[in-house]
Every structure is written in C-alpha cells, then in structure tokens.
PDB file of the backbone (N, CA, C, O) and the ligand in Angstrom, with CONECT records:
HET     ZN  A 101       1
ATOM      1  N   UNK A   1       2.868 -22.098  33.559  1.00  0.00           N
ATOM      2  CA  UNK A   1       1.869 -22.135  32.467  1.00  0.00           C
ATOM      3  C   UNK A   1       0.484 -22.418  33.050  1.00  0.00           C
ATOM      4  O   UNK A   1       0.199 -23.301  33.859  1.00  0.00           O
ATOM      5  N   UNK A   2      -0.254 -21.592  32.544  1.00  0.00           N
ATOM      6  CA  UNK A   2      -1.928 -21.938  33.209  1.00  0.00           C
ATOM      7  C   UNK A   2      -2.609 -23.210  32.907  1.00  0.00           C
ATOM      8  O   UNK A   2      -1.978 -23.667  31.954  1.00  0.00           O
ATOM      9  N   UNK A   3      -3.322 -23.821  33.134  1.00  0.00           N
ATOM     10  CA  UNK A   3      -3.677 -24.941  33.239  1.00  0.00           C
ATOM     11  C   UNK A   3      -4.419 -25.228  31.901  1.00  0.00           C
ATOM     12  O   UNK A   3      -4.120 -26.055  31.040  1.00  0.00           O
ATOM     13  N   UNK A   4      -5.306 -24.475  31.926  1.00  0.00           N
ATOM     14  CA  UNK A   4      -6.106 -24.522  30.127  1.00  0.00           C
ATOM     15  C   UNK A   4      -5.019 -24.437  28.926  1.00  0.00           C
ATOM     16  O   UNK A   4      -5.486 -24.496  27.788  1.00  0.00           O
ATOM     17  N   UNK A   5      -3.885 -24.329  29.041  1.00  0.00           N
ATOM     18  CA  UNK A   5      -2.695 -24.521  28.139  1.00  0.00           C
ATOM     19  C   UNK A   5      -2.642 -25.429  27.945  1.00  0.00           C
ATOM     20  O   UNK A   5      -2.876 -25.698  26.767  1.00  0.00           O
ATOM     21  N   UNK A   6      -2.320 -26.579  28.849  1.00  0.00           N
ATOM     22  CA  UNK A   6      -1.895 -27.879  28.485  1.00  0.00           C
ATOM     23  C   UNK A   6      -2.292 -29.086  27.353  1.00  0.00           C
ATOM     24  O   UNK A   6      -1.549 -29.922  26.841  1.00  0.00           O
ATOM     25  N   UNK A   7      -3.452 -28.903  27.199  1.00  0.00           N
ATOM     26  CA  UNK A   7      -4.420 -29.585  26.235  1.00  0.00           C
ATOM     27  C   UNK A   7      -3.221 -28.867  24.770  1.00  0.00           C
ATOM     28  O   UNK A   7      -2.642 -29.582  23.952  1.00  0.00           O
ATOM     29  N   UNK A   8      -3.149 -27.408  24.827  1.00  0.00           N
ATOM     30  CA  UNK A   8      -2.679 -27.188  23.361  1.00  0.00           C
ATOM     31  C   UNK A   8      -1.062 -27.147  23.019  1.00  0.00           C
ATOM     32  O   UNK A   8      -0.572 -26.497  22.095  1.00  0.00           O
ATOM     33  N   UNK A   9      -0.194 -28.133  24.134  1.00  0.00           N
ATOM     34  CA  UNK A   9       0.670 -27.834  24.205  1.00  0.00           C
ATOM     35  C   UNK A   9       1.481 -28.211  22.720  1.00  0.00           C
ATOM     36  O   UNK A   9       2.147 -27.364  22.124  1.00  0.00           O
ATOM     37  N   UNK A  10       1.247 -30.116  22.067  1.00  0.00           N
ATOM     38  CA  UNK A  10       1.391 -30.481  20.899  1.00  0.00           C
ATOM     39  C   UNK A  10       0.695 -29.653  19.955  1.00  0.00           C
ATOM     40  O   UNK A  10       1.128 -30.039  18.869  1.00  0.00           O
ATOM     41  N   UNK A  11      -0.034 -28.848  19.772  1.00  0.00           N
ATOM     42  CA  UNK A  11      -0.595 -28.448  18.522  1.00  0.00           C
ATOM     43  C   UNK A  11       0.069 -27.445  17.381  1.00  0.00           C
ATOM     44  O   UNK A  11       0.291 -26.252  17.589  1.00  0.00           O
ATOM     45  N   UNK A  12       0.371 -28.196  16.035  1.00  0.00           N
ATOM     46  CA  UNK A  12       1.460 -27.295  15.306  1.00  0.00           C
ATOM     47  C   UNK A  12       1.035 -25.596  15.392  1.00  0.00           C
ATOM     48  O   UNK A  12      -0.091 -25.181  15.119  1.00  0.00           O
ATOM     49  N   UNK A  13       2.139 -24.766  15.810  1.00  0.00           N
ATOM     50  CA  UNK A  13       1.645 -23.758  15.284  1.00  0.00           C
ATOM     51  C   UNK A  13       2.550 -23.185  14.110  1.00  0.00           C
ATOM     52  O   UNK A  13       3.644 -23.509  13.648  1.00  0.00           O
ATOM     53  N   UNK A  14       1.545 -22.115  13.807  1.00  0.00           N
ATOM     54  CA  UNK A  14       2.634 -21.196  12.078  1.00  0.00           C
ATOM     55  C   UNK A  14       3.941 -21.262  12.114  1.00  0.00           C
ATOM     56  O   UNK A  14       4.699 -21.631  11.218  1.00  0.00           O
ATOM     57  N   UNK A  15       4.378 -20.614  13.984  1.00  0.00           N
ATOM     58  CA  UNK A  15       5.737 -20.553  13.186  1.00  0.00           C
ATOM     59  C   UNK A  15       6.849 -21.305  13.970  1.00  0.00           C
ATOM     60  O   UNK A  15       7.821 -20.993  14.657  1.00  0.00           O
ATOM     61  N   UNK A  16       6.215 -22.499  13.519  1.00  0.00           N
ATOM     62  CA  UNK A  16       7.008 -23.641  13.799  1.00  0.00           C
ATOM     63  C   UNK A  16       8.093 -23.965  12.497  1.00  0.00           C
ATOM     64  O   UNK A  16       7.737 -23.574  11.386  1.00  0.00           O
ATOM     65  N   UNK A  17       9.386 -24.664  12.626  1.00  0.00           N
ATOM     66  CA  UNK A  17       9.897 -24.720  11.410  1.00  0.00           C
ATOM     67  C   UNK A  17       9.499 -26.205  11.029  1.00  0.00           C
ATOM     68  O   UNK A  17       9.313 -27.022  11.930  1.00  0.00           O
ATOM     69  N   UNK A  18       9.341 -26.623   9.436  1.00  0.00           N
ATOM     70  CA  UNK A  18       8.920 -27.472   8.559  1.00  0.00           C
ATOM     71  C   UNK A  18       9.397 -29.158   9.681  1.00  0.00           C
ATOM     72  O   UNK A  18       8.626 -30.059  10.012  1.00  0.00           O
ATOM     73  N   UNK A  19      10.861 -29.023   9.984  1.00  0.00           N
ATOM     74  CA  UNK A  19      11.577 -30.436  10.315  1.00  0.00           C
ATOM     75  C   UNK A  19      11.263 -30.395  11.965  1.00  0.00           C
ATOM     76  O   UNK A  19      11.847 -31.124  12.767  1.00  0.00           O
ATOM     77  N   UNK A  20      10.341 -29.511  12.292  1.00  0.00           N
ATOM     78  CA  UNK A  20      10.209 -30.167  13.588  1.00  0.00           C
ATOM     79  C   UNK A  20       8.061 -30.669  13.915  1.00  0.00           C
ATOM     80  O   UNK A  20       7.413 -31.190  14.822  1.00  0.00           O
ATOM     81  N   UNK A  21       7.776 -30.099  12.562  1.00  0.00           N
ATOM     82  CA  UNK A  21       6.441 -30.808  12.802  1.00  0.00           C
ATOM     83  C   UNK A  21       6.281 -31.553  10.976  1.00  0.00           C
ATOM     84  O   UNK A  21       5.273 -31.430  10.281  1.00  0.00           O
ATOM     85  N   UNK A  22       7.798 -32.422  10.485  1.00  0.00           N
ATOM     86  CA  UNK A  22       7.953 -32.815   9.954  1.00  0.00           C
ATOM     87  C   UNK A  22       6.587 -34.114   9.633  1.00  0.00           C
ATOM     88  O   UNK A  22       5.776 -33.970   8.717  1.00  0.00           O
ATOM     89  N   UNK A  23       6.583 -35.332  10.596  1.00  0.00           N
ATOM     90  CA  UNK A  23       5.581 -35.844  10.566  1.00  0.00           C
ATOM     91  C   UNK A  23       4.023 -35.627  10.729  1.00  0.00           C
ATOM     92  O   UNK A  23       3.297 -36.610  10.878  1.00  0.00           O
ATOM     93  N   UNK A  24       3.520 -34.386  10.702  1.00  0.00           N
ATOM     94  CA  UNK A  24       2.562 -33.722  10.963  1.00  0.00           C
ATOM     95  C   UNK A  24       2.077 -33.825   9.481  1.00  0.00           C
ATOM     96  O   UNK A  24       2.871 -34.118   8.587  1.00  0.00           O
ATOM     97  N   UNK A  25       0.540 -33.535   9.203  1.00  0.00           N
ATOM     98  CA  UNK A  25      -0.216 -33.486   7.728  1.00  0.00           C
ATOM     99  C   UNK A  25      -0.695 -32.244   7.522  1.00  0.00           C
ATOM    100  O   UNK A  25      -1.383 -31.524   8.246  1.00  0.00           O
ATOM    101  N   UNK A  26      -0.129 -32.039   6.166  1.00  0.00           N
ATOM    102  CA  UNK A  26      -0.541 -30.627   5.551  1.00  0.00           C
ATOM    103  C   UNK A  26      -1.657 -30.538   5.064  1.00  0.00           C
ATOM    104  O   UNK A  26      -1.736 -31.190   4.023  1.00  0.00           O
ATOM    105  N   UNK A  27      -2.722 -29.938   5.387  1.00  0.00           N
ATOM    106  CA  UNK A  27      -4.105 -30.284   4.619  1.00  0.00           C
ATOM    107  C   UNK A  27      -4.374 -28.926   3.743  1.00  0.00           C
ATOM    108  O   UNK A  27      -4.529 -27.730   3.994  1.00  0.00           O
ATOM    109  N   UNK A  28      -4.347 -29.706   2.653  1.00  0.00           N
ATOM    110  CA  UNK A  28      -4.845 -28.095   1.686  1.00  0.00           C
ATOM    111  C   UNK A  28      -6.118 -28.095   0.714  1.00  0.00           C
ATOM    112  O   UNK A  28      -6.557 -29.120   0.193  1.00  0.00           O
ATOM    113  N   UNK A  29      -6.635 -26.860   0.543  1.00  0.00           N
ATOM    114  CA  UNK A  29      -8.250 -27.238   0.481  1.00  0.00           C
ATOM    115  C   UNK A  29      -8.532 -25.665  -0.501  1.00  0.00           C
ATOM    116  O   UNK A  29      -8.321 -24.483  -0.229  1.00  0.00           O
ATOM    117  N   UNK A  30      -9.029 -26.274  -1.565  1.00  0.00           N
ATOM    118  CA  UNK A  30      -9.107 -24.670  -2.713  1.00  0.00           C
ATOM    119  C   UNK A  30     -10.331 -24.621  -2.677  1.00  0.00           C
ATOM    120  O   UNK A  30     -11.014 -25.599  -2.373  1.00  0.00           O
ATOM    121  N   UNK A  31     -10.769 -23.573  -2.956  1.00  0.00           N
ATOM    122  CA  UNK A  31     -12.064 -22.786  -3.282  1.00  0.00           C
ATOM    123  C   UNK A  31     -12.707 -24.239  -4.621  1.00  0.00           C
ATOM    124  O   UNK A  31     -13.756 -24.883  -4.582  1.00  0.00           O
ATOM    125  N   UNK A  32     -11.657 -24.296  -5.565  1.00  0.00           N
ATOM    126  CA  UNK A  32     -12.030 -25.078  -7.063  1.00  0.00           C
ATOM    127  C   UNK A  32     -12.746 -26.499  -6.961  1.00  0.00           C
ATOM    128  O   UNK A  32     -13.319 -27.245  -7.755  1.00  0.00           O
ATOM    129  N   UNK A  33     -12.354 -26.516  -5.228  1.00  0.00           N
ATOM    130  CA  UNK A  33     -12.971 -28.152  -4.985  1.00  0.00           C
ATOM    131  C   UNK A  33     -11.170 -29.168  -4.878  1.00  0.00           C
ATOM    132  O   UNK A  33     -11.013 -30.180  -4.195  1.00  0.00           O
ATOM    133  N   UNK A  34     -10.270 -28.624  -5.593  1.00  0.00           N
ATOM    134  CA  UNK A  34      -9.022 -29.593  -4.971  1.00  0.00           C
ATOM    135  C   UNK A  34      -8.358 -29.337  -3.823  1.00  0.00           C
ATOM    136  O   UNK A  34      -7.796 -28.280  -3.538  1.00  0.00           O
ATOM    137  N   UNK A  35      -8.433 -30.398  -3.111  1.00  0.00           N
ATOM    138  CA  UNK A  35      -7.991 -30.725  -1.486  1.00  0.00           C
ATOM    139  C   UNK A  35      -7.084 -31.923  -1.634  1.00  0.00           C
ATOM    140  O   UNK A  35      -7.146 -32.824  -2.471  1.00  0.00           O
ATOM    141  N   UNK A  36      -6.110 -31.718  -0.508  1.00  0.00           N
ATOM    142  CA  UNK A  36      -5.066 -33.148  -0.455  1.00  0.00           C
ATOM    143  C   UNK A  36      -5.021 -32.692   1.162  1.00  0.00           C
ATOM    144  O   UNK A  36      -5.531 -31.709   1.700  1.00  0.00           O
ATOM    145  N   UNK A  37      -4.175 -33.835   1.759  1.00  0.00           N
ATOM    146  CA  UNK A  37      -3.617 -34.263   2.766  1.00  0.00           C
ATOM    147  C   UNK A  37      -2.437 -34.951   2.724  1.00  0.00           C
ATOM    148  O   UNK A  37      -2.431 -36.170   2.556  1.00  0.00           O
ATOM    149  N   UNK A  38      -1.202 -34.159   2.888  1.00  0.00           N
ATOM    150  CA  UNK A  38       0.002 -34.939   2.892  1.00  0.00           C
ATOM    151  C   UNK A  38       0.827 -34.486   3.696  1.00  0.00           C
ATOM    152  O   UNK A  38       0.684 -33.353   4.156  1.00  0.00           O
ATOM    153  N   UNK A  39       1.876 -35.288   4.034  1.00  0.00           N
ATOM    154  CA  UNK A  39       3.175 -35.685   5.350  1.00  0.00           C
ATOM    155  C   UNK A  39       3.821 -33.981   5.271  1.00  0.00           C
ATOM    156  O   UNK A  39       4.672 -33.928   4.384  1.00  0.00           O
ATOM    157  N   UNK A  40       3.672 -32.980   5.789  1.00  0.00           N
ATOM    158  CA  UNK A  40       4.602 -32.157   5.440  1.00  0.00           C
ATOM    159  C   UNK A  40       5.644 -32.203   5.267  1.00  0.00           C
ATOM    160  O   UNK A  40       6.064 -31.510   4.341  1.00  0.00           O
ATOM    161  N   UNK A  41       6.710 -33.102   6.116  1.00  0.00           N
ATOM    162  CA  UNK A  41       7.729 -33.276   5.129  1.00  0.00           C
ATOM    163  C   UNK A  41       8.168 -33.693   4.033  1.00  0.00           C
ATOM    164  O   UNK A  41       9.058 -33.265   3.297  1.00  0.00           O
ATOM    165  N   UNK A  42       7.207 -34.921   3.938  1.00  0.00           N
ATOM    166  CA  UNK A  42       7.214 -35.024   1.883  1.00  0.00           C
ATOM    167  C   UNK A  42       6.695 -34.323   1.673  1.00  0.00           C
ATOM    168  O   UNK A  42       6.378 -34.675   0.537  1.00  0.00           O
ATOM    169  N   UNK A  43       6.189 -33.359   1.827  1.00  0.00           N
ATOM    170  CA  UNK A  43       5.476 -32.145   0.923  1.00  0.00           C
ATOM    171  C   UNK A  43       7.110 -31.032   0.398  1.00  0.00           C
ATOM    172  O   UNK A  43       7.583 -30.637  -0.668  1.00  0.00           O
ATOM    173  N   UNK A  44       7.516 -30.897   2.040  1.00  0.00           N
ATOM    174  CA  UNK A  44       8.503 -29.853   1.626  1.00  0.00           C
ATOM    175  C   UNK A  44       9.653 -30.489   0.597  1.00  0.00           C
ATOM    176  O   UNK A  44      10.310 -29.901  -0.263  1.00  0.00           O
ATOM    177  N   UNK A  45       9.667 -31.808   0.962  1.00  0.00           N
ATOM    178  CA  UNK A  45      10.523 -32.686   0.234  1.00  0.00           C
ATOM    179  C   UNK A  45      10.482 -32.365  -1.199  1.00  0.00           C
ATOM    180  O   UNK A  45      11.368 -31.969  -1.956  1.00  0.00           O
ATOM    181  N   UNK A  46       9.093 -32.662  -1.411  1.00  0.00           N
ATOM    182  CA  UNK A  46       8.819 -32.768  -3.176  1.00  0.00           C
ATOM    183  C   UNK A  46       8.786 -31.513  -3.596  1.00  0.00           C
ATOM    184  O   UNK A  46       8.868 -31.355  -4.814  1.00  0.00           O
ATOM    185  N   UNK A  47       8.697 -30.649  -2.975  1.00  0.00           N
ATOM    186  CA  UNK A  47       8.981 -29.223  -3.409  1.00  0.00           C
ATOM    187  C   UNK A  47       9.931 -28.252  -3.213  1.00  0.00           C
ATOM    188  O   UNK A  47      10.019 -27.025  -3.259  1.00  0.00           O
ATOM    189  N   UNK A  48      10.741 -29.391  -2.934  1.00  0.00           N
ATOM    190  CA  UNK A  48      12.000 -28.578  -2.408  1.00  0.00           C
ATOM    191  C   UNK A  48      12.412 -27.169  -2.013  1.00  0.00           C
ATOM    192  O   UNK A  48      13.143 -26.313  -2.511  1.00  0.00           O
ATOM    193  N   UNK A  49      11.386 -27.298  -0.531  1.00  0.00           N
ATOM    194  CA  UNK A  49      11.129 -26.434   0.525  1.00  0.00           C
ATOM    195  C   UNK A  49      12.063 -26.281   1.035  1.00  0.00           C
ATOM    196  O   UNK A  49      12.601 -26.658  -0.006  1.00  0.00           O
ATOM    197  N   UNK A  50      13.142 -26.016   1.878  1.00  0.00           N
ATOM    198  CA  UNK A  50      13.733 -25.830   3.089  1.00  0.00           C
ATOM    199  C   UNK A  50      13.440 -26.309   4.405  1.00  0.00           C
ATOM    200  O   UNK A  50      12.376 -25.775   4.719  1.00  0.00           O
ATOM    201  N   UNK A  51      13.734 -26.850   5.088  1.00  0.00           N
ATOM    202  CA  UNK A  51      13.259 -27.871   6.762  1.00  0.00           C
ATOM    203  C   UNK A  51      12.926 -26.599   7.190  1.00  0.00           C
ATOM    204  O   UNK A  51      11.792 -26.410   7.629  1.00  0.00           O
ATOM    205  N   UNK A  52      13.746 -25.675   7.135  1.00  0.00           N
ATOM    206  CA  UNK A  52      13.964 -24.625   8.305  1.00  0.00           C
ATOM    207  C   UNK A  52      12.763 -23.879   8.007  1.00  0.00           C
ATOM    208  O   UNK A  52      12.245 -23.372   9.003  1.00  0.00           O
ATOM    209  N   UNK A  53      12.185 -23.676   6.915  1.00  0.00           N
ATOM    210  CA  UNK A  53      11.197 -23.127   6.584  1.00  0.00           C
ATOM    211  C   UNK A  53      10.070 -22.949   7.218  1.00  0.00           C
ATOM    212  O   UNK A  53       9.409 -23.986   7.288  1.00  0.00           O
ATOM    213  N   UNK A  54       9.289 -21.439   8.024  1.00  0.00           N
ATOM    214  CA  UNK A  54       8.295 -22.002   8.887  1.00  0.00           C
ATOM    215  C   UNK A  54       7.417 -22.124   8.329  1.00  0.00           C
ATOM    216  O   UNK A  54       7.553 -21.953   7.118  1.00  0.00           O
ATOM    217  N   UNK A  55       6.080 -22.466   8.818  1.00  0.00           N
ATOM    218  CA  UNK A  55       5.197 -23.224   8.533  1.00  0.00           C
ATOM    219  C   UNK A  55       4.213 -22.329   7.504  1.00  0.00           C
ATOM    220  O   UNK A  55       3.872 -22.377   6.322  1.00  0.00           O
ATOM    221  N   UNK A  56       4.000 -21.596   8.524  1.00  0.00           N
ATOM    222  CA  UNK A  56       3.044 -20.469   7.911  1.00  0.00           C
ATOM    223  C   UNK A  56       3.885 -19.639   6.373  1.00  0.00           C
ATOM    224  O   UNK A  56       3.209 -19.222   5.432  1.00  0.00           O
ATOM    225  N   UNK A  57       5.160 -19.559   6.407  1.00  0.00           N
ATOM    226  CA  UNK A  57       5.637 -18.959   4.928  1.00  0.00           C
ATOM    227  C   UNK A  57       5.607 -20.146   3.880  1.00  0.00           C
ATOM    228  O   UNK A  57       5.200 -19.979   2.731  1.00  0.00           O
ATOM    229  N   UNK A  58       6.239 -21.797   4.540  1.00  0.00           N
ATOM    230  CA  UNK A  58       4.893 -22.065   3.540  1.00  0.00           C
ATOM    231  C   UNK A  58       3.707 -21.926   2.675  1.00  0.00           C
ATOM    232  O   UNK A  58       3.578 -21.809   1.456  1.00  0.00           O
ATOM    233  N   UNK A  59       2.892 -21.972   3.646  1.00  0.00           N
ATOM    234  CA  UNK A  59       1.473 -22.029   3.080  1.00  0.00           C
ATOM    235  C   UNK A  59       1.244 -20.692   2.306  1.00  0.00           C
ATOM    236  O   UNK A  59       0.292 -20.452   1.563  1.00  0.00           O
ATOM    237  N   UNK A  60       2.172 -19.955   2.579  1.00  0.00           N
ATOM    238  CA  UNK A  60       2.096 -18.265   1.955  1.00  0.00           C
ATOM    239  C   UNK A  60       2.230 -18.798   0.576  1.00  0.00           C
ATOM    240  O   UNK A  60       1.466 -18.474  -0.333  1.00  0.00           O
ATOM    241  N   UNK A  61       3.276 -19.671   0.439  1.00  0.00           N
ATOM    242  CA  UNK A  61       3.853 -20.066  -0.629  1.00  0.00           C
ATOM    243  C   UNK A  61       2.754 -21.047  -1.782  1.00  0.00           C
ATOM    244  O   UNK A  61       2.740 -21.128  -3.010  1.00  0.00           O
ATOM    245  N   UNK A  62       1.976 -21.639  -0.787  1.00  0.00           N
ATOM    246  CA  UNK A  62       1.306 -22.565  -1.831  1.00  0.00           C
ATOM    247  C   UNK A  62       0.234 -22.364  -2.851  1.00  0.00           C
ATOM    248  O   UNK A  62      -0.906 -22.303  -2.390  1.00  0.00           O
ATOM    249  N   UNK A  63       0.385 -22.234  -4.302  1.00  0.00           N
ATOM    250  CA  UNK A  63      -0.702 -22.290  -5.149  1.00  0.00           C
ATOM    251  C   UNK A  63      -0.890 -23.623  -5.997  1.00  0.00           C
ATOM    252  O   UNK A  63      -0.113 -24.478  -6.423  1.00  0.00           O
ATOM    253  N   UNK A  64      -2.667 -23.364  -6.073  1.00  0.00           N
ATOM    254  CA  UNK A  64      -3.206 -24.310  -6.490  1.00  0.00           C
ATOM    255  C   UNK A  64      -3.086 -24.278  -7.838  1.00  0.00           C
ATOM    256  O   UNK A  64      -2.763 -23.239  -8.414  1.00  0.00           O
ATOM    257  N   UNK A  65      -3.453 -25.968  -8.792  1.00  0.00           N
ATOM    258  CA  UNK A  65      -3.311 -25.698 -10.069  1.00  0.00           C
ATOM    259  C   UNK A  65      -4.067 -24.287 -10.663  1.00  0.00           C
ATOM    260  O   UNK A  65      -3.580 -23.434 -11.406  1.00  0.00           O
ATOM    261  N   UNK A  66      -5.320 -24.344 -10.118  1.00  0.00           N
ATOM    262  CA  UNK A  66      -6.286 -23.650 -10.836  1.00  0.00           C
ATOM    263  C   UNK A  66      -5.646 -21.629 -10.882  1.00  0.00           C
ATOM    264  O   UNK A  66      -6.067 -20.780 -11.667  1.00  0.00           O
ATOM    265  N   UNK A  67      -4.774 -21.459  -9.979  1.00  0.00           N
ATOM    266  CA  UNK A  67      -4.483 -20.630 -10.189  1.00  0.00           C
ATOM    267  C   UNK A  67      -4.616 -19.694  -8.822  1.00  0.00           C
ATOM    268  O   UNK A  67      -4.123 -18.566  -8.819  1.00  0.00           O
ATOM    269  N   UNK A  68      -5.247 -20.178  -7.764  1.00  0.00           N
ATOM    270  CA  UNK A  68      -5.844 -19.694  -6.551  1.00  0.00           C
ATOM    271  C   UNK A  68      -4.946 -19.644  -5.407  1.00  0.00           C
ATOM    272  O   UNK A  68      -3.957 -20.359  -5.572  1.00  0.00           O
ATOM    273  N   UNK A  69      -4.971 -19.209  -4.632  1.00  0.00           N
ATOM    274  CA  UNK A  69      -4.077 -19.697  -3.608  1.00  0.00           C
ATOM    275  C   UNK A  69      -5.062 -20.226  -2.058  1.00  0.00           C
ATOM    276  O   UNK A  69      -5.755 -19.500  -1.346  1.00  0.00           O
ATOM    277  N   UNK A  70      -4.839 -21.472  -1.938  1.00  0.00           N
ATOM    278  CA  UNK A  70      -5.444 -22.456  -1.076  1.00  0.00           C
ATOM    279  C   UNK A  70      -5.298 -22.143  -0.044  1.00  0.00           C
ATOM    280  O   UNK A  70      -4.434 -21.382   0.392  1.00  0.00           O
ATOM    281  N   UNK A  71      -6.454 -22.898   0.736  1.00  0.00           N
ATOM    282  CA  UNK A  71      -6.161 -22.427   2.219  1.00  0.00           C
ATOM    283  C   UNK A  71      -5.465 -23.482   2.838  1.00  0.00           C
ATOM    284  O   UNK A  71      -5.412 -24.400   2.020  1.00  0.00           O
ATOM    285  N   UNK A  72      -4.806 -23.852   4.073  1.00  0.00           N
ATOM    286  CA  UNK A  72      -4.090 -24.955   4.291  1.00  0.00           C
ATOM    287  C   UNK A  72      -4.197 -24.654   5.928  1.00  0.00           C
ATOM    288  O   UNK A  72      -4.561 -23.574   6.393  1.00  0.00           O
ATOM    289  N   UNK A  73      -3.792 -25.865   6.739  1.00  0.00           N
ATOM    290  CA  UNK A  73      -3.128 -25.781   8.444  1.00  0.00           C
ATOM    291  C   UNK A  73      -2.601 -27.243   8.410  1.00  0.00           C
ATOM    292  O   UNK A  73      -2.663 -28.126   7.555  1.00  0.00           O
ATOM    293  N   UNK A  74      -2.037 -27.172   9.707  1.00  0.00           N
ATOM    294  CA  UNK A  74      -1.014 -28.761   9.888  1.00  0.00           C
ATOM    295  C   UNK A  74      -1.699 -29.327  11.199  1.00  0.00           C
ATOM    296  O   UNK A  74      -1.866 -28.752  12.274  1.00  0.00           O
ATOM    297  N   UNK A  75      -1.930 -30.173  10.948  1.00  0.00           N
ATOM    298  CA  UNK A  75      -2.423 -31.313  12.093  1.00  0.00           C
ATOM    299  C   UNK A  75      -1.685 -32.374  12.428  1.00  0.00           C
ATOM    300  O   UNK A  75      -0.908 -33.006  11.712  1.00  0.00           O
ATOM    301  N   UNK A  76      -2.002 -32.564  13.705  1.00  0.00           N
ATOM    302  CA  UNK A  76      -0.687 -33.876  14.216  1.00  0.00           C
ATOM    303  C   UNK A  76      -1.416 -34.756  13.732  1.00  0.00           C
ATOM    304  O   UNK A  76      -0.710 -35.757  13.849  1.00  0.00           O
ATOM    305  N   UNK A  77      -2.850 -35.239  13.018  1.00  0.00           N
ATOM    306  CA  UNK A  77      -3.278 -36.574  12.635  1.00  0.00           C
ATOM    307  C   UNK A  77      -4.060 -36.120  11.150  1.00  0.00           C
ATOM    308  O   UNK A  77      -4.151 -34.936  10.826  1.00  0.00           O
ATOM    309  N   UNK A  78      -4.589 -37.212  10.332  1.00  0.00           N
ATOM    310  CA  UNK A  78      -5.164 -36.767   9.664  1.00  0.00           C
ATOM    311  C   UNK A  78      -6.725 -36.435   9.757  1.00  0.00           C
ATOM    312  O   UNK A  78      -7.474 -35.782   9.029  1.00  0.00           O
ATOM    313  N   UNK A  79      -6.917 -37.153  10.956  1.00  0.00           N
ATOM    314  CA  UNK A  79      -8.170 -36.609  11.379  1.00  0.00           C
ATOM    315  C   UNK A  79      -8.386 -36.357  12.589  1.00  0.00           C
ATOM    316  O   UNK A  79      -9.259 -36.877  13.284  1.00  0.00           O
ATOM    317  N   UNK A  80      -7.136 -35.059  13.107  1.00  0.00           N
ATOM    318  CA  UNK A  80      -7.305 -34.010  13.835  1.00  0.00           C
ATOM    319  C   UNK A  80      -8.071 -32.522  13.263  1.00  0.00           C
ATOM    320  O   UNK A  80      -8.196 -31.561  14.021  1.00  0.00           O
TER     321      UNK A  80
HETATM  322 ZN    ZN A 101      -7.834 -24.564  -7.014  1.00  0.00          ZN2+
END
C-alpha cells in the first residue's frame, strides 16, 4: 500500500456494512434546515435497518420529514 494511504486507512467508506462501522456517527443534513447526528447503529436500530446493510444503500434510503431526501456521510467522531 502506498504511503499517502495510510492516514485514510480508518475512514468509513459507502460500502462498508452498517455493524462494522456500527459505532461511527451518521450525520444527516436537509436542504429544510433539519440536521441530526446519531450512532449509526442506533440509527439502523431504530429503523430497523439490517447490520448487513451497506452504508451507502442506507443513506439511499433516508428521507427527511419535509419530504426531501437528505444528504448524509459517517464519521468515526462527531467532529470528524
Ligand atoms: Zn427536510
């Protein structure tokens, strides 16, 4: 692996499945002005997602109240 890799080796990507960047934060952010930050796995939890589920068909999945569909990514912190 080349050396400039290493820095991004932890960083969630899409198609990671839900239970392995379980403790990771889902940040989701609408056009309408509503934004959250929560545990992806209580996220998939409370929505009774699938673990196996990857990341990115998630977020395919997520709409906002207003009717929109939000933009979202997963970070290993909440203020990564
Ligand atoms: Zn919205």
């Amino acid at each position: 692996m080349p050396f400039g890799m290493a820095a991004n080796y932890n960083r969630p990507k899409p198609i990671d499945p839900i239970w392995y960047r379980r403790s990771c934060i889902l940040r989701i952010r609408c056009a309408c002005g509503r934004a959250r930050s929560v545990e992806l796995g209580a996220f998939a939890r409370e929505n009774s997602i699938s673990a196996d589920t990857q990341i990115y068909k998630l977020i395919l999945r997520l709409r906002c109240r207003c009717g929109l569909r939000p933009s979202a990514d997963v970070t290993r912190s909440p203020y990564g």
